[in-house]
C-alpha positions in Angstrom: -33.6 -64.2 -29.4 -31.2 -61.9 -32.3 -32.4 -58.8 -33.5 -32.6 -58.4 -37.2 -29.1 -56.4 -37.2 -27.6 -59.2 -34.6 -29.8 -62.2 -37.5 -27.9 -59.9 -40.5 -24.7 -59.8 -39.4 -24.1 -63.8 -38.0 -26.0 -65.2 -41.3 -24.7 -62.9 -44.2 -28.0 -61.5 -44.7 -28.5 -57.6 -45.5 -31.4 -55.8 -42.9 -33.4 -55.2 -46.2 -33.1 -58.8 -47.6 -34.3 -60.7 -44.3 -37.4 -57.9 -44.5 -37.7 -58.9 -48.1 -37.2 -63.0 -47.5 -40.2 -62.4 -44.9 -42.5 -61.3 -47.9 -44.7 -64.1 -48.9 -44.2 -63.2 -53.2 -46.2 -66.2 -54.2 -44.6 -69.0 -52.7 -45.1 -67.9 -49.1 -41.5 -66.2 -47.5 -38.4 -67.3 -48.1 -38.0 -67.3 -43.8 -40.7 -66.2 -41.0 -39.2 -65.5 -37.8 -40.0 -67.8 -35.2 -40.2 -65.3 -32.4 -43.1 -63.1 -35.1 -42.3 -60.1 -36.6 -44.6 -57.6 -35.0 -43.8 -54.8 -33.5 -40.2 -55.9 -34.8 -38.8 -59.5 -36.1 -37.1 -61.3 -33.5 -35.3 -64.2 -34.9 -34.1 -67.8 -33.2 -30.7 -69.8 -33.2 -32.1 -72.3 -35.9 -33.6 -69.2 -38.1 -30.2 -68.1 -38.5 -28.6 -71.3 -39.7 -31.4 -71.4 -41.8 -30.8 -68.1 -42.9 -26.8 -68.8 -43.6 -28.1 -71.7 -45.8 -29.9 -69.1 -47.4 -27.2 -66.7 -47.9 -25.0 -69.9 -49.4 -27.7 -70.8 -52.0 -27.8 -67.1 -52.9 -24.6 -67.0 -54.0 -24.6 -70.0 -56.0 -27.8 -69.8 -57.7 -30.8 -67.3 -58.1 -33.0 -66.7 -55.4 -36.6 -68.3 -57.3 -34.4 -71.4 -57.3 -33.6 -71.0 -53.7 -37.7 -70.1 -53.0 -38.5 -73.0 -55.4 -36.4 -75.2 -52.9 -37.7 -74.3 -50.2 -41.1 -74.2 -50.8 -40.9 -77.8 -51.9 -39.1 -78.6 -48.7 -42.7 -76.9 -47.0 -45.0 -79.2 -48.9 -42.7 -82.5 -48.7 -41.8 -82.1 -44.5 -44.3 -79.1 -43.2 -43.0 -79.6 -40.1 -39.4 -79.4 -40.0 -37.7 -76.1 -39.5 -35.2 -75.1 -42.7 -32.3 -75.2 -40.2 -32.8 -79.3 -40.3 -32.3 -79.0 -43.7 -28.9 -79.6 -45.6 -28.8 -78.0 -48.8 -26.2 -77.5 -51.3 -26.5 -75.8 -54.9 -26.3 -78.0 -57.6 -25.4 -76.6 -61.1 -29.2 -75.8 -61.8 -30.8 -77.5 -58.7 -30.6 -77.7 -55.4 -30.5 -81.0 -53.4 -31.3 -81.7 -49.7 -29.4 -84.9 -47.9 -32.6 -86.3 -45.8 -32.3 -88.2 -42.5 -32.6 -91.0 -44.5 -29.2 -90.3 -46.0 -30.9 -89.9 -49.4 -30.2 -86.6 -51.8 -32.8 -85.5 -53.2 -33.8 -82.4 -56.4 -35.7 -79.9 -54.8 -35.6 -77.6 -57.8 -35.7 -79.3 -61.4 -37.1 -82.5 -60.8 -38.2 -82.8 -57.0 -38.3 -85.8 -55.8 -35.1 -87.4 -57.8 -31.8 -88.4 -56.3 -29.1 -85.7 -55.9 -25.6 -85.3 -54.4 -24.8 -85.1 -51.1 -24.6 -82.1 -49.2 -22.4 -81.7 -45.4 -24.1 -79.1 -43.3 -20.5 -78.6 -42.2 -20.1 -75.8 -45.0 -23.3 -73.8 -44.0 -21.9 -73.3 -40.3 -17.8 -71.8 -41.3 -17.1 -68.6 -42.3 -17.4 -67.3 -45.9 -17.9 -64.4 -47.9 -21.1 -63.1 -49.7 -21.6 -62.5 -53.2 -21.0 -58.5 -52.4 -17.6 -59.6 -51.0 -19.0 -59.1 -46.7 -16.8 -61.7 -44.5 -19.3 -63.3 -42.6 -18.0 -65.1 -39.0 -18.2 -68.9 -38.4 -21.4 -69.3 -36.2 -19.9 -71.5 -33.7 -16.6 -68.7 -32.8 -18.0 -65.5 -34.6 -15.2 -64.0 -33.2 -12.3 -64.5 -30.5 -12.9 -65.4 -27.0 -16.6 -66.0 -28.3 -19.0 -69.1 -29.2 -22.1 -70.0 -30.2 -23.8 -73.3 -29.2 -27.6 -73.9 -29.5 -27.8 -75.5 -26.1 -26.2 -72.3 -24.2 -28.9 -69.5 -24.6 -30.8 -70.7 -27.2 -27.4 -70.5 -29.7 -27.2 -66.1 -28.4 -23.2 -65.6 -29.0 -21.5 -65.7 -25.1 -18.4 -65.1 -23.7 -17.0 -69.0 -24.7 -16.8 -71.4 -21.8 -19.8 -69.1 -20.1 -23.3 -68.3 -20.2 -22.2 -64.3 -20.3 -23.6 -62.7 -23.3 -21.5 -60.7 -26.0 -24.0 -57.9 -25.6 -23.4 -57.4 -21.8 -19.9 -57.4 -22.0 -19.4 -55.0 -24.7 -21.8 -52.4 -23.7 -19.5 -52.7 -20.4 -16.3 -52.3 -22.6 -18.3 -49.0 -24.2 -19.1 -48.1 -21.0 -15.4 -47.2 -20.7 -14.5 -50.0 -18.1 -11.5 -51.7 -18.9 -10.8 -55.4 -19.0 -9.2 -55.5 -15.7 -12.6 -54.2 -14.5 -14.6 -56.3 -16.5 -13.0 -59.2 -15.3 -13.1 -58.3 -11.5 -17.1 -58.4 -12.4 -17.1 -61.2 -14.5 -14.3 -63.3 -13.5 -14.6 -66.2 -15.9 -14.3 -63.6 -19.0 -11.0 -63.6 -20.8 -9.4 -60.6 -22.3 -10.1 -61.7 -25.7 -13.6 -62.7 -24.8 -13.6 -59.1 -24.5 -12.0 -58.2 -27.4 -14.2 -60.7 -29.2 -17.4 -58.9 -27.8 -15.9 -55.6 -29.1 -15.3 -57.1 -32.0 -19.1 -58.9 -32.7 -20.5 -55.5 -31.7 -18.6 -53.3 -34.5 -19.9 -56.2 -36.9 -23.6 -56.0 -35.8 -23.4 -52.0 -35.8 -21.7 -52.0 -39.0 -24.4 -50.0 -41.7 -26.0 -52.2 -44.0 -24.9 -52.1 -48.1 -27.7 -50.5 -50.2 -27.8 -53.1 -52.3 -30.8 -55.9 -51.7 
């Protein structure tokens, strides 16, 4: 499970927009944590590729286009999580490539043929409309990786099952890598470094603006 700051900092999200995208504002939220939201939202590997596909939209078009999108993606496949979507803007649409290979208007004519769309774009690194570097979600940092089949997609050590988390509250902790390792012998140097590295991005306070 990611926290909201841990959700934030791997999608390009701010803390106050996921609150905000969990709003329902007319056309139910934008995104509804799987893991709930009470006492505090607790968010899944897919929710944060849907979320990046979010983020992309955003800064290509407004968000009531990106709402509009995917609230006709709710109606037309109720139960399909957004992360099984592939969505691209469109000048003043948005289409979605469907299993079928199809790409459809979700925006100014549902329904209608689009372009195609390669989900290969929502996963590598980019930068936000606000100019925030947000991390590839398969290596968001060195020594790291991210794979929905290892922990549910939580970032780990790469090559192990060792969270970022664990090893950088060791590395906090004041052990150095040399320890680290003697603990954790299939952690690299820059594993630890990456896990450093993740951390400062998670902990990093969020821009005021929504």
């Amino acid at each position: 499970m990611y926290t909201t700051r841990l959700a934030a900092a791997l999608s390009g999200a701010t803390v106050r927009q996921l609150a905000y995208w969990r709003r329902d504002t007319g056309t139910g939220p934008l995104l509804t944590p799987e893991y709930g939201t009470s006492p505090r939202a607790l968010y899944s590997y897919r929710d944060v590729v849907a979320l990046r596909i979010c983020v992309r939209l955003r800064k290509e078009t407004s968000l009531q286009r990106v709402r509009r999108s995917v609230a006709h993606l709710h109606q037309v496949a109720p139960d399909l999580h957004l992360a099984s979507h592939q969505l691209k803007s469109a000048g003043p649409t948005i289409v979605w490539l469907t299993e079928d290979g199809d790409y459809i208007d979700t925006v100014e004519r549902p329904g209608h043929m689009g372009i195609r769309v390669v989900m290969e774009e929502v996963l590598r690194a980019f930068t936000t409309a606000d100019g925030r570097k947000v991390p590839d979600l398969r290596t968001p940092a060195r020594g790291l990786s991210i794979d929905d089949e290892v922990r549910g997609g939580y970032p780990v050590v790469a090559g192990t099952r060792i969270p970022y988390d664990t090893i950088a509250s060791l590395a906090q902790d004041g052990l150095g890598a040399a320890e680290i390792i003697d603990l954790y012998p299939s952690v690299t140097r820059d594993g630890i470094r990456g896990a450093l590295d993740l951390a400062e991005l998670v902990g990093l306070p969020e821009p005021q603006s929504a």
